[in-house]
C-alpha positions as CSV (number, residue, x, y, z in Angstrom):
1,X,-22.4,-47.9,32.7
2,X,-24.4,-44.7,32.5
3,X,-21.1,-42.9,33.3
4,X,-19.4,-44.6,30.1
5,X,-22.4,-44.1,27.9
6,X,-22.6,-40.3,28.7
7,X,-18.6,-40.4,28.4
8,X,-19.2,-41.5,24.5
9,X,-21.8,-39.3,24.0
10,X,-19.9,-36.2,24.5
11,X,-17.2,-37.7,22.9
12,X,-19.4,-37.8,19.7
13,X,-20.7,-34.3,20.1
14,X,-17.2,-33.3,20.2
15,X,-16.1,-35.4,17.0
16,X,-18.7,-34.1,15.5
17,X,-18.3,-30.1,16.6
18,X,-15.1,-30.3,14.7
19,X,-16.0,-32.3,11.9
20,X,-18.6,-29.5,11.4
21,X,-15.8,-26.8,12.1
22,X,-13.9,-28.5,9.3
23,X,-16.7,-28.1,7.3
24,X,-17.3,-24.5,7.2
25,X,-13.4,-24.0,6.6
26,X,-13.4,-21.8,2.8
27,X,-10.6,-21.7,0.6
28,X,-10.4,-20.1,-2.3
29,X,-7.5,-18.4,-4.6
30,X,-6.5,-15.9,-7.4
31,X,-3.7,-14.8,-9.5
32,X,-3.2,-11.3,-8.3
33,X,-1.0,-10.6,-11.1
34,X,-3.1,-11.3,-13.9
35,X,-5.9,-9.1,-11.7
36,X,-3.5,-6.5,-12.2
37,X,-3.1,-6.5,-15.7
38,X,-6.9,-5.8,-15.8
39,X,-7.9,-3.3,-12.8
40,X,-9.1,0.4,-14.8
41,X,-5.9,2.8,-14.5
42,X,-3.7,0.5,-14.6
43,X,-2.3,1.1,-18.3
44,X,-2.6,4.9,-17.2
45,X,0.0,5.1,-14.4
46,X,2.2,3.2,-16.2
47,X,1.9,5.7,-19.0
48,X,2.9,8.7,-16.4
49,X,5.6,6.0,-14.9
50,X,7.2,5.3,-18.7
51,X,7.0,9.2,-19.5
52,X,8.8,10.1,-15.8
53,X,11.4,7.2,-16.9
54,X,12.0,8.5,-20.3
55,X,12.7,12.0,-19.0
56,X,15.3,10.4,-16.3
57,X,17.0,8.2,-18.8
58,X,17.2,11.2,-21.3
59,X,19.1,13.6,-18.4
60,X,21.1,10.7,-17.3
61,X,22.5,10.2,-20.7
62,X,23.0,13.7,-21.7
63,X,25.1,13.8,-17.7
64,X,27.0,10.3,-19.8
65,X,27.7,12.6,-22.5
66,X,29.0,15.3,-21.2
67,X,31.2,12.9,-19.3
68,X,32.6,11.6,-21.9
69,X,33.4,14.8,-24.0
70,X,35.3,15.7,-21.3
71,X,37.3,12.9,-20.5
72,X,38.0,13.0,-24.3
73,X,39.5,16.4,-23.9
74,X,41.2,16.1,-20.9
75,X,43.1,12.5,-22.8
76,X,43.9,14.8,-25.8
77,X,44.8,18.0,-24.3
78,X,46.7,17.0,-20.8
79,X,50.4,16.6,-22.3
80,X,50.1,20.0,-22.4
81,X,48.5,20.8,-19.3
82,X,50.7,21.7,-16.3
83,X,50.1,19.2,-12.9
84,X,47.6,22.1,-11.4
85,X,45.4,22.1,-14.3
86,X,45.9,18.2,-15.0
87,X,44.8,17.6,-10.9
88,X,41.8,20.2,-11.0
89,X,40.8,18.4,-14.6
90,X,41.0,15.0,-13.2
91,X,38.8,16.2,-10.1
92,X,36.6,17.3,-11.8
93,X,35.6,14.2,-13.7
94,X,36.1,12.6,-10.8
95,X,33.3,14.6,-9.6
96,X,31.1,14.5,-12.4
97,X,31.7,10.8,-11.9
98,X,30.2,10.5,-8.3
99,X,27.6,12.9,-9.1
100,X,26.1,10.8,-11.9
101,X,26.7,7.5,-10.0
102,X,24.4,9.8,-7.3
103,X,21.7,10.8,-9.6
104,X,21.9,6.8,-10.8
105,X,21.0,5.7,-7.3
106,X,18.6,8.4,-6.4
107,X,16.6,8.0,-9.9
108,X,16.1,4.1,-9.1
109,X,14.7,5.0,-6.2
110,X,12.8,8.0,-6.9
111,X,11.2,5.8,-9.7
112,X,10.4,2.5,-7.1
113,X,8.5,5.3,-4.8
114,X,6.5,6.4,-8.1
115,X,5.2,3.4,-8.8
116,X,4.3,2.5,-5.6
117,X,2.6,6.3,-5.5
118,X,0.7,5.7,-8.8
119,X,0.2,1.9,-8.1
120,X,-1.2,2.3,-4.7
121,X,-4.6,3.8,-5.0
122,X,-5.1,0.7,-7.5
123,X,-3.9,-2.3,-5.4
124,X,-6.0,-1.3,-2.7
125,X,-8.8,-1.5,-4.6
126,X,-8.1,-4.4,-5.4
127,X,-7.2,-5.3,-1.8
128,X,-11.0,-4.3,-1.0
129,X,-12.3,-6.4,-4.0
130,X,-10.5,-9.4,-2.8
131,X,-11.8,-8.9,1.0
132,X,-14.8,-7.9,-0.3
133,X,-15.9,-11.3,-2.2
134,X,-14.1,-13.5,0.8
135,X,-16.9,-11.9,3.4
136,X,-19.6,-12.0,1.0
137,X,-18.5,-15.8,-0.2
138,X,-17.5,-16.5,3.7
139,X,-14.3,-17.8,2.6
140,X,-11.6,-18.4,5.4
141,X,-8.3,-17.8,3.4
142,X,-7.9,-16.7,0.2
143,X,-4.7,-17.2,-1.7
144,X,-2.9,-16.0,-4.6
145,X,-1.9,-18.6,-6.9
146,X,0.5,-16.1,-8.9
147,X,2.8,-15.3,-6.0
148,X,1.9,-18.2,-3.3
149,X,1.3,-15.3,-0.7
150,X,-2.3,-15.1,1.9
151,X,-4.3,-12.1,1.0
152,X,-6.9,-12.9,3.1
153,X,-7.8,-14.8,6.3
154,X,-10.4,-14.3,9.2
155,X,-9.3,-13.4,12.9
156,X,-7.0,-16.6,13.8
157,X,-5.5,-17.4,16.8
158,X,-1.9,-16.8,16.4
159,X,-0.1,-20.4,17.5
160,X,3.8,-18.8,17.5
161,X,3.7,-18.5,21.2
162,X,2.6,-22.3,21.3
163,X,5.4,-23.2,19.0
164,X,7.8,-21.3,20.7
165,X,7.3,-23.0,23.8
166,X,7.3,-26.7,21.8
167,X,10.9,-25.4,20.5
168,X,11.8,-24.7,24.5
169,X,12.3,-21.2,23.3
């Protein structure tokens, strides 16, 4: 009987160790995008992004027009052209072609890296906001209800190796 009694008791203590580890479980969220649209410098480095934009759109049409003068020339003008000048004409464009389909390319992603440059120093701030409040408020996870995503959580244990050996895997 004293064996069974002591049995429940530690039973209860650990019922009631995990309904206390329940308890101290914190969530809590934000919309991370709308944070954005606030944080200081923001509206700044977009202002240097638009202005970097700008300049590549204005070179990347003026490379367009210059294209298309030329192709105009070479339709008007290549009935009279002999086959060496028509070839070294077409190649040309051809050329002119692939290097503004190259400058296309490298400018989109010349532009991404920017803005992750400029944007950077301000999401981690951010970052250190966010982390900052969930120690101070001792939340456990926060999330962010604009994209779904954890930006947050204390030391966890990580549970794939127990999954993967559920799976057999």
């Amino acid at each position: 009987m004293k064996k069974v009694l002591v049995a429940i008791a530690v039973g209860l203590l650990a019922m009631g160790g995990s309904a206390m580890a329940q308890k101290n479980l914190k969530f809590g969220h934000i919309n991370s995008n709308e944070l954005m649209q606030i944080m200081p410098g923001r509206d700044s480095a977009q202002a240097v992004l638009q202005a970097e934009v700008t300049d590549i759109e204005n070179t990347f049409k003026a490379m367009q027009s210059e294209l298309e003068s030329r192709y105009n020339d070479y339709t008007q003008n290549q009935q009279g052209w002999t086959d060496l000048i028509r070839q070294t004409k077409q190649r040309e464009l051809q050329d002119m072609g692939a290097r503004i389909q190259e400058f296309q390319e490298n400018a989109q992603k010349q532009m991404q890296e920017r803005e992750a440059e400029l944007l950077k120093p301000i999401i981690d701030r951010a970052k250190k906001a966010i982390e900052d409040v969930a120690r101070e408020g001792g939340y456990t996870y926060i999330l962010d209800s604009g994209t779904g995503a954890l930006l947050y959580s204390q030391d966890s244990e990580d549970i794939m190796p127990l999954v993967k050996r559920k799976l057999g895997l």
